[in-house]
Residue frames relative to the residue before (quaternion, step in Angstrom):
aa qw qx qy qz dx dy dz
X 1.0000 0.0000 0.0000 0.0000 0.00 0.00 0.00
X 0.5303 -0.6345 0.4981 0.2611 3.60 -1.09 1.05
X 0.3229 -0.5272 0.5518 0.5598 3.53 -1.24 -0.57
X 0.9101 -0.3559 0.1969 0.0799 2.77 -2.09 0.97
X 0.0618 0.7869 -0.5452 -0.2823 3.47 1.52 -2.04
X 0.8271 -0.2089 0.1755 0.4914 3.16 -1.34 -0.91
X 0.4857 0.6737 -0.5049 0.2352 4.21 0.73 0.28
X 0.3021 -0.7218 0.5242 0.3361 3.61 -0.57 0.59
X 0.6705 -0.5776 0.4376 0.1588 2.82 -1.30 1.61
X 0.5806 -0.2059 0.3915 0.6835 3.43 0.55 -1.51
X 0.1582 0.7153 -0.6778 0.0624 3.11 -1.82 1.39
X 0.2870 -0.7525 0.5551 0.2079 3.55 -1.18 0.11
X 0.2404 -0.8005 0.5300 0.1434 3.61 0.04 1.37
X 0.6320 -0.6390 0.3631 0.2458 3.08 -1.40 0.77
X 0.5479 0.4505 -0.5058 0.4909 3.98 1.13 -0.25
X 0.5907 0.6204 -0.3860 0.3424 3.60 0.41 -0.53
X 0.6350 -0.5184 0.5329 0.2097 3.72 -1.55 0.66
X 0.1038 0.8506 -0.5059 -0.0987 3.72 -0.61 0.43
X 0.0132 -0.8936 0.4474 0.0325 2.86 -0.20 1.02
X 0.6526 -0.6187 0.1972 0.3904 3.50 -1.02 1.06
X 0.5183 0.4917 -0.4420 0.5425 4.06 1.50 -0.91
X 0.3841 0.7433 -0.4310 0.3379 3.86 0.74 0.19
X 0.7738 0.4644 -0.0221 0.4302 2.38 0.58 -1.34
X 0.7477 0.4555 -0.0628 0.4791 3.43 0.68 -1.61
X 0.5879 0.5026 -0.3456 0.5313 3.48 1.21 0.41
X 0.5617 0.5597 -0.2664 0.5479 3.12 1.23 -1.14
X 0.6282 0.6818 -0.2201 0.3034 2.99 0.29 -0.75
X 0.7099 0.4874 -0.0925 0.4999 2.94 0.87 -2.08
X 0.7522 0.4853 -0.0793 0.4386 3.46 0.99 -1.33
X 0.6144 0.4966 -0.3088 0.5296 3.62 1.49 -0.11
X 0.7598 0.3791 -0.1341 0.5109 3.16 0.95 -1.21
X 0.6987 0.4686 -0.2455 0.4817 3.93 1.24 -0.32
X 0.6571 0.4572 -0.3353 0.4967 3.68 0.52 -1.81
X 0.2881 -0.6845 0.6182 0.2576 3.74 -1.57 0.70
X 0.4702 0.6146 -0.4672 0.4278 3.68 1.26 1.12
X 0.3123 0.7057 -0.3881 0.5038 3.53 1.93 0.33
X 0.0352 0.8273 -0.5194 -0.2111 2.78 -1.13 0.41
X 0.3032 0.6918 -0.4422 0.4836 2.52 1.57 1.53
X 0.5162 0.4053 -0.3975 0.6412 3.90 1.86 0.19
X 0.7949 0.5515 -0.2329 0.0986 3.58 0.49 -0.01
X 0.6152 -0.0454 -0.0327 0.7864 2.20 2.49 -0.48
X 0.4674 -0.7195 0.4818 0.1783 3.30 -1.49 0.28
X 0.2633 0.7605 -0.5663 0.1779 3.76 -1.04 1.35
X 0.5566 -0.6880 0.4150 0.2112 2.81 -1.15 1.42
X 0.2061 0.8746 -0.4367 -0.0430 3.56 -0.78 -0.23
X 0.1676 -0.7206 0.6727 -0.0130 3.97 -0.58 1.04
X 0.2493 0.7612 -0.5939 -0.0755 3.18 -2.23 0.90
X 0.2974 -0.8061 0.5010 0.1035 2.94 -0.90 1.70
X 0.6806 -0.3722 0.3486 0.5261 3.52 -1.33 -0.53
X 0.7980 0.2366 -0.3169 0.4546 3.53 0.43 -0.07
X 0.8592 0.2349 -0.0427 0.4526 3.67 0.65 0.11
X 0.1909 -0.7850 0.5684 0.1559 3.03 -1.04 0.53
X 0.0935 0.8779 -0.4637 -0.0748 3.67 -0.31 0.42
X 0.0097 0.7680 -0.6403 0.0089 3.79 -0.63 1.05
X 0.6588 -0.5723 0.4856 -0.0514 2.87 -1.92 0.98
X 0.6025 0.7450 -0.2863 -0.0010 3.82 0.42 -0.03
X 0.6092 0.2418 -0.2375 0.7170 3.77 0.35 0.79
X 0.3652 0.7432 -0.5550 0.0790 3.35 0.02 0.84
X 0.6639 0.5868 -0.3299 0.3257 3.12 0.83 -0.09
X 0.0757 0.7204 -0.4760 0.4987 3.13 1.05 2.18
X 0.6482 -0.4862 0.4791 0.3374 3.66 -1.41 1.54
X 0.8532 0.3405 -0.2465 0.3088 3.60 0.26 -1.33
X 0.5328 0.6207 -0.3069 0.4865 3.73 1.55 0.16
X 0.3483 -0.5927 0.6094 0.3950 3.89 1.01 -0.61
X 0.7178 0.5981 -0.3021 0.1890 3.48 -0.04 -0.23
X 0.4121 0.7527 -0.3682 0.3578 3.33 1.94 0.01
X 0.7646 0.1974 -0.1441 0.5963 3.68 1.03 -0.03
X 0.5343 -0.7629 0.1849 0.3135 3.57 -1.10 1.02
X 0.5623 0.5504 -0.4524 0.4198 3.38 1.16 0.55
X 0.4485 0.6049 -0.2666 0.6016 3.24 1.63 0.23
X 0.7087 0.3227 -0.2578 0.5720 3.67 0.24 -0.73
X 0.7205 0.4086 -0.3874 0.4048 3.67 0.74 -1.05
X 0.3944 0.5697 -0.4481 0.5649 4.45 1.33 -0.37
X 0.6962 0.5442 -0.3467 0.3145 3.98 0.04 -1.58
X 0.7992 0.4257 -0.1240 0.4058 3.21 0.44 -2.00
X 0.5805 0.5939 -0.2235 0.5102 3.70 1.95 -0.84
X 0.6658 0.4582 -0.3263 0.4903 3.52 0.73 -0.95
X 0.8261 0.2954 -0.0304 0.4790 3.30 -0.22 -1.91
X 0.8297 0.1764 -0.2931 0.4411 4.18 0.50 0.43
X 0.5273 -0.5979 0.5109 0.3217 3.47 1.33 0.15
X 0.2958 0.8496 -0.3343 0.2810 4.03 1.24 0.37
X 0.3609 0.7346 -0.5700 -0.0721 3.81 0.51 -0.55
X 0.0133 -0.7672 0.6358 -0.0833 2.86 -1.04 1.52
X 0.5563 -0.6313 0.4324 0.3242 3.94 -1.10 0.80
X 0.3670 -0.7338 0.4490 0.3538 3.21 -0.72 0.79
X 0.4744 0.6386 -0.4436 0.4128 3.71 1.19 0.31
X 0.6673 0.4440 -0.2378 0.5486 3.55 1.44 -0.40
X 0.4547 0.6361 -0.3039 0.5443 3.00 1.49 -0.31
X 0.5674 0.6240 -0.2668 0.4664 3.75 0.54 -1.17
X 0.7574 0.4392 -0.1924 0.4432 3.36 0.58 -1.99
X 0.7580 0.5922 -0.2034 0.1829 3.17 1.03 -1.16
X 0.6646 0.6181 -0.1375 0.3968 2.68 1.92 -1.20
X 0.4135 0.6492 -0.3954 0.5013 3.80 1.44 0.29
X 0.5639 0.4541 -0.3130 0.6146 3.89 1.08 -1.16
X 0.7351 0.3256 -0.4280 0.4127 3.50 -0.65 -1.17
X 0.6320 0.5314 -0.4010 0.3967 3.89 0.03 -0.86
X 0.7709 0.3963 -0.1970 0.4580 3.76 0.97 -1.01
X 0.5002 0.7809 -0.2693 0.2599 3.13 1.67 -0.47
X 0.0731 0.8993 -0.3969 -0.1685 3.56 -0.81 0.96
């Protein structure tokens, strides 16, 4: 499976009911089923009212992000992210393998 581009992954639209087992499936099934492609790779992603911005392959010379004080600036600057650079560390093996 490619990455995604501009398709929503999974969303809940606002005319729609929401209902917490909503949620808690989704969940289960994004973060568990190895048909995710949220178990397959790894990307950051934020959306506001004017934008959507995701994250994927970043861990590239020309991104800052090839080391974890670099990924932990990346994910801080451009998504509002604070992440430890000790999670950072962990993280930075996936992204490198990431496809």
């Amino acid at each position: 499976m490619g990455r995604a581009g501009d398709t929503e992954l999974y969303a809940f639209r606002e005319e729609e009911p929401h209902y917490p087992s909503d949620f808690e499936v989704a969940n289960h099934y994004v973060a568990t089923s190895p048909h995710s492609p949220f178990t397959r790779h790894v990307l950051a992603q934020r959306t506001t009212p004017g934008a959507r911005i995701r994250i994927e392959g970043i861990v590239r010379a020309d991104t800052g992000a090839a080391t974890a004080p670099g990924l932990v600036a990346v994910l801080r600057d451009r998504l509002g992210i604070d992440l430890p650079e000790r999670d950072a560390a962990e993280l930075l093996p996936r992204l490198a393998t990431a496809s």
